[in-house]
mmCIF file of the N, C-alpha and C atoms, coordinates in Angstrom:
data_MODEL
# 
_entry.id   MODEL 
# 
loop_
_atom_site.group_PDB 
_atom_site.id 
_atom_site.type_symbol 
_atom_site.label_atom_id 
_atom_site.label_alt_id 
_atom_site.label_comp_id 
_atom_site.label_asym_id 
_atom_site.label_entity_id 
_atom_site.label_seq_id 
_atom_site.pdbx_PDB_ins_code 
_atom_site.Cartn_x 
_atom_site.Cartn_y 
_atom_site.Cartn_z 
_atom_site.occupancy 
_atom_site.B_iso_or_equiv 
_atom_site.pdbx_formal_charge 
_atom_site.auth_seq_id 
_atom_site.auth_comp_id 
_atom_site.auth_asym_id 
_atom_site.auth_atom_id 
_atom_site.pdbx_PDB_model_num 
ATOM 1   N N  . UNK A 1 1  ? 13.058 -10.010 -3.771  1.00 0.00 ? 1  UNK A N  1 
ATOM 2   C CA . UNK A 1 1  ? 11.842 -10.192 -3.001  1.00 0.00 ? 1  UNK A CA 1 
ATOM 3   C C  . UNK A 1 1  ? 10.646 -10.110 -3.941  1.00 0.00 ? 1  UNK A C  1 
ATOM 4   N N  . UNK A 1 2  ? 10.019 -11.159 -4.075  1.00 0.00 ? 2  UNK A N  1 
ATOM 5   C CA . UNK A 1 2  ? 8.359  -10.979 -4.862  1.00 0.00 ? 2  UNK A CA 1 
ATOM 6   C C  . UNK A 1 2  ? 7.758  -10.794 -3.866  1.00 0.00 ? 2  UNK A C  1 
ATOM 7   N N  . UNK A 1 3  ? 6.698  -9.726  -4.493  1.00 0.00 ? 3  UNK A N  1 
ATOM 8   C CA . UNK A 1 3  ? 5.232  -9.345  -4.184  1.00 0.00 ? 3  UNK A CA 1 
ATOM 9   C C  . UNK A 1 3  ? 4.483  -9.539  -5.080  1.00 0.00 ? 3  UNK A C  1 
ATOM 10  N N  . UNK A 1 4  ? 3.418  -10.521 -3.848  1.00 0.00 ? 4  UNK A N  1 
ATOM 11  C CA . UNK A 1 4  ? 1.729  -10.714 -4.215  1.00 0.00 ? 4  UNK A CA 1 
ATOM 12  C C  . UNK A 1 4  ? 1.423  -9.981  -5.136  1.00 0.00 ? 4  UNK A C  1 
ATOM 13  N N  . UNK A 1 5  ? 0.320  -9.744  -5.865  1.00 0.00 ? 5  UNK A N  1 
ATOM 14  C CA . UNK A 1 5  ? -0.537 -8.874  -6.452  1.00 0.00 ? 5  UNK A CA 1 
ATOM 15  C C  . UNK A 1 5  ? -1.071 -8.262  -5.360  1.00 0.00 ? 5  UNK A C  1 
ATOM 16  N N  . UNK A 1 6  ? -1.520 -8.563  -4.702  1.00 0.00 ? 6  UNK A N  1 
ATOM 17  C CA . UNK A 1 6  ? -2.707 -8.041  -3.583  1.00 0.00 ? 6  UNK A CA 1 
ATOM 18  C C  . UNK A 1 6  ? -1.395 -7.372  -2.827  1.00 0.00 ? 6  UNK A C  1 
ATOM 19  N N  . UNK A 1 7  ? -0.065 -7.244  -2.817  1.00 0.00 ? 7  UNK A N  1 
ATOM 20  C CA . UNK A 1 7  ? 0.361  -6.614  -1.773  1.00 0.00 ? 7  UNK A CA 1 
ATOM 21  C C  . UNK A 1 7  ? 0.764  -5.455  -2.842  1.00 0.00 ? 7  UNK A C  1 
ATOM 22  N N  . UNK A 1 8  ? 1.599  -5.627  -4.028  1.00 0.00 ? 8  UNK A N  1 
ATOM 23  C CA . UNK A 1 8  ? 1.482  -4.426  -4.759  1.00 0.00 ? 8  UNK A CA 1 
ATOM 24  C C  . UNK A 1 8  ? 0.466  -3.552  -5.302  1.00 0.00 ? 8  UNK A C  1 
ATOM 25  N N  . UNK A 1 9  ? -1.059 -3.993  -5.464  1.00 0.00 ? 9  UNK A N  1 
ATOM 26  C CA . UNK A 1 9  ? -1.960 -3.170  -5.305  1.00 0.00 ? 9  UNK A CA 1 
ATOM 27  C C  . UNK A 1 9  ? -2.257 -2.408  -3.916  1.00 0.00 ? 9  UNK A C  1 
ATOM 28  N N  . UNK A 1 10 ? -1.846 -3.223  -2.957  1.00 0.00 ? 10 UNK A N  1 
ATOM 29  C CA . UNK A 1 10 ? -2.102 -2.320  -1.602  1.00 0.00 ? 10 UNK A CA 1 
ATOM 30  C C  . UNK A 1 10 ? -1.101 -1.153  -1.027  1.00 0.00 ? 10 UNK A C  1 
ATOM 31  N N  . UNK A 1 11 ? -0.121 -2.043  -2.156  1.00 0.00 ? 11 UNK A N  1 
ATOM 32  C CA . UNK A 1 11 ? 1.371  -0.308  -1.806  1.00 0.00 ? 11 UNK A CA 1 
ATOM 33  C C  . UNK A 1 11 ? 1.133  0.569   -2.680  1.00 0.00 ? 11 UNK A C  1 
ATOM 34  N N  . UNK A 1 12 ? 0.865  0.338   -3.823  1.00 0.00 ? 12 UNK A N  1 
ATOM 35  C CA . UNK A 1 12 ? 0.444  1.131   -5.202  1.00 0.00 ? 12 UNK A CA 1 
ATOM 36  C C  . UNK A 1 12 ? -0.748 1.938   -5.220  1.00 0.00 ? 12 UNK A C  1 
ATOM 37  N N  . UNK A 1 13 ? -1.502 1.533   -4.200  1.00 0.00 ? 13 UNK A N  1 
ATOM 38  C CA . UNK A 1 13 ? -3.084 2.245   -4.100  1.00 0.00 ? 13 UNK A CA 1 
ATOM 39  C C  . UNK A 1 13 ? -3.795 2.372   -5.423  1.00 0.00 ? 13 UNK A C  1 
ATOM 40  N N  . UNK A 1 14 ? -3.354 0.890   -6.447  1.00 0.00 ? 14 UNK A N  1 
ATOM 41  C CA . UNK A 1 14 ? -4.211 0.742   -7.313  1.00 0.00 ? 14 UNK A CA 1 
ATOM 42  C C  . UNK A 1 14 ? -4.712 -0.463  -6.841  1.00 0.00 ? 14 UNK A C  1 
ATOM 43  N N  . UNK A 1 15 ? -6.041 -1.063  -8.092  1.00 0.00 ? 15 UNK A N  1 
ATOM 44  C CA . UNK A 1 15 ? -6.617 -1.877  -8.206  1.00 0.00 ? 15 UNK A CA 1 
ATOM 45  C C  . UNK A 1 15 ? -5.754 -3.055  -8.937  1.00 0.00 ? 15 UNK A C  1 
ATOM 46  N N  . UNK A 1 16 ? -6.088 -4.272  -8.173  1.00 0.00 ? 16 UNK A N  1 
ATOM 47  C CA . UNK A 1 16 ? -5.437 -5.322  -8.760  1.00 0.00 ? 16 UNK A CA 1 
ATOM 48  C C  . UNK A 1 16 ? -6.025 -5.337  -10.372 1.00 0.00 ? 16 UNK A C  1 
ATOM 49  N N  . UNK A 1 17 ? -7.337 -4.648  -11.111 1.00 0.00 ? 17 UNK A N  1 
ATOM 50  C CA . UNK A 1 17 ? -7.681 -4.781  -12.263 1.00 0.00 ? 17 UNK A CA 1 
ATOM 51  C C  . UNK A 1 17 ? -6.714 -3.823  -12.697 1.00 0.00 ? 17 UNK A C  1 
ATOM 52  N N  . UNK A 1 18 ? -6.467 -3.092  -12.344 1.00 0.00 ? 18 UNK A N  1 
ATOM 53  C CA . UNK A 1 18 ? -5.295 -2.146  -13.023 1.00 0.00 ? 18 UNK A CA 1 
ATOM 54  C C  . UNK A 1 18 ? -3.842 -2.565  -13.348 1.00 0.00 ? 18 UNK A C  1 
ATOM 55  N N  . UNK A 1 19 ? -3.165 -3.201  -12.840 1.00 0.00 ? 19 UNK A N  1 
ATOM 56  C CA . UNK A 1 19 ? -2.332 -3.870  -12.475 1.00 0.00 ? 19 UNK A CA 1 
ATOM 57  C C  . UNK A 1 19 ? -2.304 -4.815  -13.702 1.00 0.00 ? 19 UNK A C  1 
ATOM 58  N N  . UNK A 1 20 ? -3.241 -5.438  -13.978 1.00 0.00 ? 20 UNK A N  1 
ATOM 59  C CA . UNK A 1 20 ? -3.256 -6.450  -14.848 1.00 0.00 ? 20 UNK A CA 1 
ATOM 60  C C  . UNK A 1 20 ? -3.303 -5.900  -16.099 1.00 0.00 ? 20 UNK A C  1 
ATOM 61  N N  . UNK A 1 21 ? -4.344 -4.393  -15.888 1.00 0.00 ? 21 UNK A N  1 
ATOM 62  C CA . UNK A 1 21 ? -4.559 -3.665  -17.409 1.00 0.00 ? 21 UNK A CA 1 
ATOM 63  C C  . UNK A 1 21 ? -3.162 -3.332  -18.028 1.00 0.00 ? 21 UNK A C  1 
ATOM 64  N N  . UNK A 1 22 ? -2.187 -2.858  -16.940 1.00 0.00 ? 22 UNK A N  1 
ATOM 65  C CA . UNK A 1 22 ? -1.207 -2.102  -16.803 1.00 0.00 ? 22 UNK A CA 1 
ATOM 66  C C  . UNK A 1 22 ? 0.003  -3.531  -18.327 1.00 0.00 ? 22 UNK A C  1 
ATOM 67  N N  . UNK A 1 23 ? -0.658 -4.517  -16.817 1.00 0.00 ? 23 UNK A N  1 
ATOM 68  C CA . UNK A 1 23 ? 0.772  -5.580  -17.572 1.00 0.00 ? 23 UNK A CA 1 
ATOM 69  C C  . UNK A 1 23 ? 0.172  -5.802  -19.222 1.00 0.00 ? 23 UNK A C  1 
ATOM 70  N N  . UNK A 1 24 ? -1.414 -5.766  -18.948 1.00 0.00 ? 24 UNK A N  1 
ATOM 71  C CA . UNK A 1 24 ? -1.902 -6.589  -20.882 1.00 0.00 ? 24 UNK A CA 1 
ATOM 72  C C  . UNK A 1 24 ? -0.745 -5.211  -21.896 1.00 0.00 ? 24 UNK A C  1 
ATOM 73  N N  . UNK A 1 25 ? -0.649 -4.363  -21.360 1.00 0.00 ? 25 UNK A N  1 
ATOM 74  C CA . UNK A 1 25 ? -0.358 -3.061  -21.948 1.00 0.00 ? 25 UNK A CA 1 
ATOM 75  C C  . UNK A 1 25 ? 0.834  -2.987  -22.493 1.00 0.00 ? 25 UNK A C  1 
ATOM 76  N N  . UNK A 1 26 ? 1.660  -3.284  -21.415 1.00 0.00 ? 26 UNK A N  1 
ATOM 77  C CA . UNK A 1 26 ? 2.965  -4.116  -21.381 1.00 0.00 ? 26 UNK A CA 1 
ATOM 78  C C  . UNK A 1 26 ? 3.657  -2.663  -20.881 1.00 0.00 ? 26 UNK A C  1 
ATOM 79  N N  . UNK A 1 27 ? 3.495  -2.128  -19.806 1.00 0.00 ? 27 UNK A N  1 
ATOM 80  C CA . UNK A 1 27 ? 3.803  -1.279  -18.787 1.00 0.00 ? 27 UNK A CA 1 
ATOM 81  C C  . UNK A 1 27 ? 4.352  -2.029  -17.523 1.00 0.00 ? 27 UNK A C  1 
ATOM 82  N N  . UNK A 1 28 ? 3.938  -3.502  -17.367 1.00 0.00 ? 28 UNK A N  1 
ATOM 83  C CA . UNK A 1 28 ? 4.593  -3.789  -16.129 1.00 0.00 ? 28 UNK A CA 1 
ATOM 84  C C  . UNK A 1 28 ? 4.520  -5.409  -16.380 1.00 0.00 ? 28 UNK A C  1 
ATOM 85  N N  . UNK A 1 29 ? 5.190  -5.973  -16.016 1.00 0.00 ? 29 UNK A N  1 
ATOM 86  C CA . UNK A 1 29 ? 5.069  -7.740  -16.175 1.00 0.00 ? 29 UNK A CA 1 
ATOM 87  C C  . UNK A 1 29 ? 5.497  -8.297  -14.925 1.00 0.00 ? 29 UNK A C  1 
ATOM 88  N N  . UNK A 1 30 ? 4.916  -9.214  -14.742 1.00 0.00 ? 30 UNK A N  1 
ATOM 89  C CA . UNK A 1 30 ? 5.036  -10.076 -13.737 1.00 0.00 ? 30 UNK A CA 1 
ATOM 90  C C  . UNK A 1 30 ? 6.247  -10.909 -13.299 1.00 0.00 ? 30 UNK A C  1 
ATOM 91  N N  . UNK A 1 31 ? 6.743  -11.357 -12.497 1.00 0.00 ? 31 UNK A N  1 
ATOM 92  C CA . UNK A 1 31 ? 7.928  -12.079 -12.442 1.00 0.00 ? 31 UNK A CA 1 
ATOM 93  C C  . UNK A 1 31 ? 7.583  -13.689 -12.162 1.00 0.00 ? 31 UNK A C  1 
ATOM 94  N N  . UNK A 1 32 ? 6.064  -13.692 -12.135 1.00 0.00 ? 32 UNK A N  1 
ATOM 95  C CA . UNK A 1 32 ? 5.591  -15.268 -12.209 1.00 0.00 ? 32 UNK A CA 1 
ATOM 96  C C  . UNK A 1 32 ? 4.532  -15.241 -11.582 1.00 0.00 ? 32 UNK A C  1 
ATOM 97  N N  . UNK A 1 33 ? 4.127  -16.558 -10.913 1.00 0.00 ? 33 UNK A N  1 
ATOM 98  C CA . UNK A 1 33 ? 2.697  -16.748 -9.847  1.00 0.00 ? 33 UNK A CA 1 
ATOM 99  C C  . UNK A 1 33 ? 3.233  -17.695 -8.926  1.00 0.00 ? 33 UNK A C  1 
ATOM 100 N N  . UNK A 1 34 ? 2.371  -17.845 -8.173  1.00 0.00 ? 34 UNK A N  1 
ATOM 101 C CA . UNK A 1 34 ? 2.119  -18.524 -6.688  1.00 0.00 ? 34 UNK A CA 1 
ATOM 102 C C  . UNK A 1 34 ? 0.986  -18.367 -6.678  1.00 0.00 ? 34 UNK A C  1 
ATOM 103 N N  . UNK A 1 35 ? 0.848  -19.751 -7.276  1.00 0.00 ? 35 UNK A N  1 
ATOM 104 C CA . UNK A 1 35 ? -0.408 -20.512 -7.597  1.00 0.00 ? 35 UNK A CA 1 
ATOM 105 C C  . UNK A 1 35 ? -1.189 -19.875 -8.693  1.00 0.00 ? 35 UNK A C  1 
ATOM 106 N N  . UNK A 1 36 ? -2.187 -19.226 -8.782  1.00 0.00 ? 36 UNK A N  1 
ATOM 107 C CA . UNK A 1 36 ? -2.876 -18.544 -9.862  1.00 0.00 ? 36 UNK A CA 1 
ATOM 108 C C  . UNK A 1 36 ? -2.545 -17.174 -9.477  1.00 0.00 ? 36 UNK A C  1 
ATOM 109 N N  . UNK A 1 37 ? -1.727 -16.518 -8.378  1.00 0.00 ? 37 UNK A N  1 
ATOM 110 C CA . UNK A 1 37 ? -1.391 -15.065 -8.541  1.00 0.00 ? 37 UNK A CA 1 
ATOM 111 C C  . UNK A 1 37 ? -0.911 -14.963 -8.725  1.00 0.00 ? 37 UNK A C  1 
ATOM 112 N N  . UNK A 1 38 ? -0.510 -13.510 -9.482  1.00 0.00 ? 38 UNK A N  1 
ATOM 113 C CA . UNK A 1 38 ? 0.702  -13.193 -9.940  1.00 0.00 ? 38 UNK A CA 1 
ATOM 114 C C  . UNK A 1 38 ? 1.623  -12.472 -8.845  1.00 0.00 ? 38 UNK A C  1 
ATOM 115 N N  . UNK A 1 39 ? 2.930  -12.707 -9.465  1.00 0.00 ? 39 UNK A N  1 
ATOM 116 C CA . UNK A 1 39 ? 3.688  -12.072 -8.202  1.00 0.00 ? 39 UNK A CA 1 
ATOM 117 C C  . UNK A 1 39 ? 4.854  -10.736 -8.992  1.00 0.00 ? 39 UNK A C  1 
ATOM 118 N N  . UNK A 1 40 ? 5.404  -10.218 -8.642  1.00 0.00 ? 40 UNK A N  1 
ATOM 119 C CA . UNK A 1 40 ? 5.965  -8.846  -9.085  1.00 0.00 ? 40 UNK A CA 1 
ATOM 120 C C  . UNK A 1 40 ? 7.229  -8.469  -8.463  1.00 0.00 ? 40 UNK A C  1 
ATOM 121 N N  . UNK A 1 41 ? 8.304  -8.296  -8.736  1.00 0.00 ? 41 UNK A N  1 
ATOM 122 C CA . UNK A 1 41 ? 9.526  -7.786  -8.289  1.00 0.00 ? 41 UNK A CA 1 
ATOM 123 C C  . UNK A 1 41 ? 9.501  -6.154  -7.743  1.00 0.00 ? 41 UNK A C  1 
ATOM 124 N N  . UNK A 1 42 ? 9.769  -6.568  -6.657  1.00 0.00 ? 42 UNK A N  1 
ATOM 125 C CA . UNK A 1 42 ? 9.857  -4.920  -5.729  1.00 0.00 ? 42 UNK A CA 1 
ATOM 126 C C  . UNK A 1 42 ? 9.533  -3.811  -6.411  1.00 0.00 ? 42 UNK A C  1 
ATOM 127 N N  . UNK A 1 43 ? 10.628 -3.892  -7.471  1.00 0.00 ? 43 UNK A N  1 
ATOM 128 C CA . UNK A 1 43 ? 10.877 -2.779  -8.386  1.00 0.00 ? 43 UNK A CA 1 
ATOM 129 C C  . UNK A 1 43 ? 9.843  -2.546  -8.844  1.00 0.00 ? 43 UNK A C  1 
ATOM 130 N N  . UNK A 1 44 ? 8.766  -3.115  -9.356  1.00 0.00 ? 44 UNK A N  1 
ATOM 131 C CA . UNK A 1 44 ? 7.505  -2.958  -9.685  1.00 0.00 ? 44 UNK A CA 1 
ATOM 132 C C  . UNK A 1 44 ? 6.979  -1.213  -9.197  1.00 0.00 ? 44 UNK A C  1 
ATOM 133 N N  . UNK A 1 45 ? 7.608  -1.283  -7.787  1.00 0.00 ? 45 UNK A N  1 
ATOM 134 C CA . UNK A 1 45 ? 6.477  -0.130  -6.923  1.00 0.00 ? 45 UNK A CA 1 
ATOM 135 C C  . UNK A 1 45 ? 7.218  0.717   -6.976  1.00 0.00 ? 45 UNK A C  1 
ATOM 136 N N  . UNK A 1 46 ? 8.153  1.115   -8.424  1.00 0.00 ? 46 UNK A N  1 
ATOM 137 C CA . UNK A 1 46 ? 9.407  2.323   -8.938  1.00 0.00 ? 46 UNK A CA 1 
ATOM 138 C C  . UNK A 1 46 ? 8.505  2.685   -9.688  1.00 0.00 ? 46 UNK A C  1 
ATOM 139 N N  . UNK A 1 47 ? 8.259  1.632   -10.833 1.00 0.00 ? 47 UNK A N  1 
ATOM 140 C CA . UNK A 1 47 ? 7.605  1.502   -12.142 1.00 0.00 ? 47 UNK A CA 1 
ATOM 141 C C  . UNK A 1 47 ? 6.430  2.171   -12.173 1.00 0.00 ? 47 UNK A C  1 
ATOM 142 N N  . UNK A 1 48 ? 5.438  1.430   -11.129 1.00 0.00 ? 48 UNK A N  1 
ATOM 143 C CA . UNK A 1 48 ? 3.853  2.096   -10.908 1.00 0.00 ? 48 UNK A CA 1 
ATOM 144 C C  . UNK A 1 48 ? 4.005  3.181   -10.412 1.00 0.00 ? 48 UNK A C  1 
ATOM 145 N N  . UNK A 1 49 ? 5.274  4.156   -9.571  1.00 0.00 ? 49 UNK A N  1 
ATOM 146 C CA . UNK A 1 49 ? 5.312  5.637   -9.394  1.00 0.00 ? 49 UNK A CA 1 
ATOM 147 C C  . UNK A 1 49 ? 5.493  6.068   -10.550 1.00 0.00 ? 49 UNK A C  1 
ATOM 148 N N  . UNK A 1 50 ? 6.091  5.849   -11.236 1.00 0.00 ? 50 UNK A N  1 
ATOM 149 C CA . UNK A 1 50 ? 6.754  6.601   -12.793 1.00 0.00 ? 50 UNK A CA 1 
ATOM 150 C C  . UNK A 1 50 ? 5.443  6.543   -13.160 1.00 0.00 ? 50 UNK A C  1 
ATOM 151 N N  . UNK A 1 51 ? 4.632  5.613   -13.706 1.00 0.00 ? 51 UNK A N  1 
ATOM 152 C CA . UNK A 1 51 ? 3.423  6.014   -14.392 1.00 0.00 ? 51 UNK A CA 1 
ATOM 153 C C  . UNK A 1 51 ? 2.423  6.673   -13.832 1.00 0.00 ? 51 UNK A C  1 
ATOM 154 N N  . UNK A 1 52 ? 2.327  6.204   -12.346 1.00 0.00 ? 52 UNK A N  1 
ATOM 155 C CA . UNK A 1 52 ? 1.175  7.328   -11.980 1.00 0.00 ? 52 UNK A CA 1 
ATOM 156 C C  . UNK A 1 52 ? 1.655  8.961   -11.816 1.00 0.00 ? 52 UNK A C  1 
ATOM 157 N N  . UNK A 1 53 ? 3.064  8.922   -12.040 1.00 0.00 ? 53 UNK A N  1 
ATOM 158 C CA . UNK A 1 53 ? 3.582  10.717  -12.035 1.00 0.00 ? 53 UNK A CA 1 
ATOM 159 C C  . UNK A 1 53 ? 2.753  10.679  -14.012 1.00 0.00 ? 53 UNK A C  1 
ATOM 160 N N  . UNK A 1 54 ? 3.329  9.900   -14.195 1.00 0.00 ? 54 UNK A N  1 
ATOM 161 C CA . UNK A 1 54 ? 3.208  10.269  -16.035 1.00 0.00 ? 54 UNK A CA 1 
ATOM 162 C C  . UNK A 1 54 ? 1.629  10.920  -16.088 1.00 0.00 ? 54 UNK A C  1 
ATOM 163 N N  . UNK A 1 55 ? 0.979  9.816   -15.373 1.00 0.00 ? 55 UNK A N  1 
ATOM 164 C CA . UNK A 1 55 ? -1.251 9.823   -15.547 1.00 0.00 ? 55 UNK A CA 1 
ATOM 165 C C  . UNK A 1 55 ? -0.935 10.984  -14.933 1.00 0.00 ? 55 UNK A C  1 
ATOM 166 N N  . UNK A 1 56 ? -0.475 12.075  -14.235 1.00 0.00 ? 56 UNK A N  1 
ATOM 167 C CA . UNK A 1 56 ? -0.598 12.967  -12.884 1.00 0.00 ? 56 UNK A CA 1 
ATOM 168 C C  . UNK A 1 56 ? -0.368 14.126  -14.204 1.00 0.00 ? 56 UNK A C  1 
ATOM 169 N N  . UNK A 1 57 ? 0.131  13.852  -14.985 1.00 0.00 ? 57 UNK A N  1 
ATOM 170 C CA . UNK A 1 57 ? 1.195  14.626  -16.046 1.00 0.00 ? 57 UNK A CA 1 
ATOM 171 C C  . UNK A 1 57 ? 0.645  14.971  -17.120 1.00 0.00 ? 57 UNK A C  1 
ATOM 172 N N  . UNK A 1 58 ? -0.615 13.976  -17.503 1.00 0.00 ? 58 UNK A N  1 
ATOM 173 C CA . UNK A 1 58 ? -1.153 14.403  -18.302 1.00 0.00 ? 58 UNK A CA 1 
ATOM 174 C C  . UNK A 1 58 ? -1.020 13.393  -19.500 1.00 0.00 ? 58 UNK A C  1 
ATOM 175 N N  . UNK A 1 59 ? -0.081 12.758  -19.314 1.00 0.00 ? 59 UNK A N  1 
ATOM 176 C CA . UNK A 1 59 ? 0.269  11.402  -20.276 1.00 0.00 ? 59 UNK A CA 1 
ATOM 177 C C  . UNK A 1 59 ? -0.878 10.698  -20.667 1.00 0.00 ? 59 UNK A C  1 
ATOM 178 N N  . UNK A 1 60 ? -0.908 9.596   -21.680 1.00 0.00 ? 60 UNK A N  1 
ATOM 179 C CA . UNK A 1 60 ? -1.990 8.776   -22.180 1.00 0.00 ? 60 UNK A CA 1 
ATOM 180 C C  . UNK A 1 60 ? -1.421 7.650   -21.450 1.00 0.00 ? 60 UNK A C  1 
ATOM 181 N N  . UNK A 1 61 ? -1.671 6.358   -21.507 1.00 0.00 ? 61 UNK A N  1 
ATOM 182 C CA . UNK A 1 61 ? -0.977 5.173   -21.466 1.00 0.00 ? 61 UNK A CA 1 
ATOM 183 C C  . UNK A 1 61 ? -0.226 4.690   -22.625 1.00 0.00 ? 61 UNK A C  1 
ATOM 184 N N  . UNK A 1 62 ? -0.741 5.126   -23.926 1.00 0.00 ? 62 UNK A N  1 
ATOM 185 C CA . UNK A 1 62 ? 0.145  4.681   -24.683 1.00 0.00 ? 62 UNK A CA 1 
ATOM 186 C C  . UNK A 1 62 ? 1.512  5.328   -25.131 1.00 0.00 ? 62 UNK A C  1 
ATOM 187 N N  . UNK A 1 63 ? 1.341  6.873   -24.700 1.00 0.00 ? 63 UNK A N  1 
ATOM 188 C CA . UNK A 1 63 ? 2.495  7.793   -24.622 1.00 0.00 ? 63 UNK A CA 1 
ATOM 189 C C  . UNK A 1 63 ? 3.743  6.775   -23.388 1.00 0.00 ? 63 UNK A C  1 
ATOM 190 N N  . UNK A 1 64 ? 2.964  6.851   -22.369 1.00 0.00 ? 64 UNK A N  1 
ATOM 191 C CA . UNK A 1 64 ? 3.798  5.969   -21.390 1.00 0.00 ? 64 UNK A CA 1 
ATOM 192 C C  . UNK A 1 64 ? 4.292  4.435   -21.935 1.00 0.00 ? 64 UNK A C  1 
ATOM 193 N N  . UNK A 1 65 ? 3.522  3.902   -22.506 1.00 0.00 ? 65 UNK A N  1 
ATOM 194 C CA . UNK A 1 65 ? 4.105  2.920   -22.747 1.00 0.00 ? 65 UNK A CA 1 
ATOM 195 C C  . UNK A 1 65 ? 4.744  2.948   -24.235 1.00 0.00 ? 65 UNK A C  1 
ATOM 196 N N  . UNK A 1 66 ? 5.240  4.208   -24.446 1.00 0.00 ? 66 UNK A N  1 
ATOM 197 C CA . UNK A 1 66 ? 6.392  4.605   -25.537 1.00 0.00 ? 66 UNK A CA 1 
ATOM 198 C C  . UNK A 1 66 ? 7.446  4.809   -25.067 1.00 0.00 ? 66 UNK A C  1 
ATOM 199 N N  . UNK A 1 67 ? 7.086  5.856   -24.016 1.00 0.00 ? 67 UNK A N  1 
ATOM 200 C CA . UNK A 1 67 ? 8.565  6.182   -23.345 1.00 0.00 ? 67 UNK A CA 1 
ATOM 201 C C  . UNK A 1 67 ? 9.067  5.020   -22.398 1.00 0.00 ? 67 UNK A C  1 
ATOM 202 N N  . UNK A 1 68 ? 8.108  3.901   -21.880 1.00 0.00 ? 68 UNK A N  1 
ATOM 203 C CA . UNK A 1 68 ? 8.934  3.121   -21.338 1.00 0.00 ? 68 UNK A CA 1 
ATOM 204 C C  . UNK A 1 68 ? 9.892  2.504   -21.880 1.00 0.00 ? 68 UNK A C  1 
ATOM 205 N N  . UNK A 1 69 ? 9.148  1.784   -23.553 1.00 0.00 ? 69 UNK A N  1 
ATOM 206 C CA . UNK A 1 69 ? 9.755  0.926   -24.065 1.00 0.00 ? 69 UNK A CA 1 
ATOM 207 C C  . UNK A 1 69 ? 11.552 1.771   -25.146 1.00 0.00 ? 69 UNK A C  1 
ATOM 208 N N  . UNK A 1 70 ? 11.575 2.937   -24.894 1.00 0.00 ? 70 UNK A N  1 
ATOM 209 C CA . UNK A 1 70 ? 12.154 3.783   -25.829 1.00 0.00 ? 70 UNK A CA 1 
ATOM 210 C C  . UNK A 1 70 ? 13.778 3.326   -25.332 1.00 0.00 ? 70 UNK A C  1 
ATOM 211 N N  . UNK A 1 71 ? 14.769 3.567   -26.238 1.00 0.00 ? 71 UNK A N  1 
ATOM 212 C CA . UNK A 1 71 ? 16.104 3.182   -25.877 1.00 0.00 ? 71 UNK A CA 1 
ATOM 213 C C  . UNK A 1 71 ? 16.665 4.650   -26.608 1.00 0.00 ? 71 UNK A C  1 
ATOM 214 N N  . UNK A 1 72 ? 18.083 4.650   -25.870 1.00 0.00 ? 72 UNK A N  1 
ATOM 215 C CA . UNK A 1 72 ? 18.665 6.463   -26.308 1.00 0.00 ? 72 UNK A CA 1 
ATOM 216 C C  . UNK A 1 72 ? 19.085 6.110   -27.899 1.00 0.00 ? 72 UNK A C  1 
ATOM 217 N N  . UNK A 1 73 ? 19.051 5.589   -28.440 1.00 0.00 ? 73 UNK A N  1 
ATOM 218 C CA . UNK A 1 73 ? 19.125 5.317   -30.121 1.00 0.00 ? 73 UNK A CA 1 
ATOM 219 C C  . UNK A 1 73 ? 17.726 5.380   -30.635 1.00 0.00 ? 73 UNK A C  1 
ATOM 220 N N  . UNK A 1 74 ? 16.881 4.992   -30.339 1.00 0.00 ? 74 UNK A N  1 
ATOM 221 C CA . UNK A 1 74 ? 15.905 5.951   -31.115 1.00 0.00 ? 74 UNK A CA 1 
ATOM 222 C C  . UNK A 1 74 ? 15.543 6.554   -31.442 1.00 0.00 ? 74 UNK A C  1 
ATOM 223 N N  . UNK A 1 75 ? 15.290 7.202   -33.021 1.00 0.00 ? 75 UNK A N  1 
ATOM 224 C CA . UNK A 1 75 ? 14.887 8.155   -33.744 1.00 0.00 ? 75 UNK A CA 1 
ATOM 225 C C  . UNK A 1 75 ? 13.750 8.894   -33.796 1.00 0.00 ? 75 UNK A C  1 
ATOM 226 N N  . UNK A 1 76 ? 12.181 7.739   -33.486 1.00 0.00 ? 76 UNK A N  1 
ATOM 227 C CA . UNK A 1 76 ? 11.004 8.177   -33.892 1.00 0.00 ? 76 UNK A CA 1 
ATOM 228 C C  . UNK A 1 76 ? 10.988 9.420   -32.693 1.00 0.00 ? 76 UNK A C  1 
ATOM 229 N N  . UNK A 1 77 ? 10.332 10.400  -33.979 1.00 0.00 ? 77 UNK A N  1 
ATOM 230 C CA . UNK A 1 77 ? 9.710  11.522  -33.312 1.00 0.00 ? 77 UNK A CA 1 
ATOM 231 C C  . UNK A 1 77 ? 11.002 12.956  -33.307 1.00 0.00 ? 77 UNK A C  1 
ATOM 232 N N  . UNK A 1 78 ? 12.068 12.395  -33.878 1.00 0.00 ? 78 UNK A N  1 
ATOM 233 C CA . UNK A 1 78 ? 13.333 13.572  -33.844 1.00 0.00 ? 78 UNK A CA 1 
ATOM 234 C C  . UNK A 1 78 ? 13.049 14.419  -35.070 1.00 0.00 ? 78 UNK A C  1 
# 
């Protein structure tokens, strides 16, 4: 199931500018458009809980977008 932008900002209780900041960041990507919007896979509104617990947590964005991108074989930081 894709969701709008405008419907995952309205489940997310962020701003569609956020959303976009989120994806330039590379915290969340799009699964395409319909028409000039972007649209987002469900799962999206897993993703935007995990980070807004992370912001809740005290996290940076770029801390978050370490641990997103991190795989269990990575070293940095051991």
């Amino acid at each position: 199931m894709l969701l709008d932008i405008a419907d995952v900002a309205a489940r997310s209780q962020l701003a569609p500018s956020a959303l976009r900041f989120y994806e330039k960041r590379g915290l969340i990507s799009p699964a395409g458009r319909n028409g000039l919007r972007r649209t987002y896979e469900a799962s999206v509104l897993d993703r935007l809980a995990l980070i807004a617990c992370a912001r809740d947590s005290g996290f940076t964005i770029a801390e978050i977008a370490r641990f997103l991108i991190a795989r269990p074989d990575d070293t940095e930081g051991r």
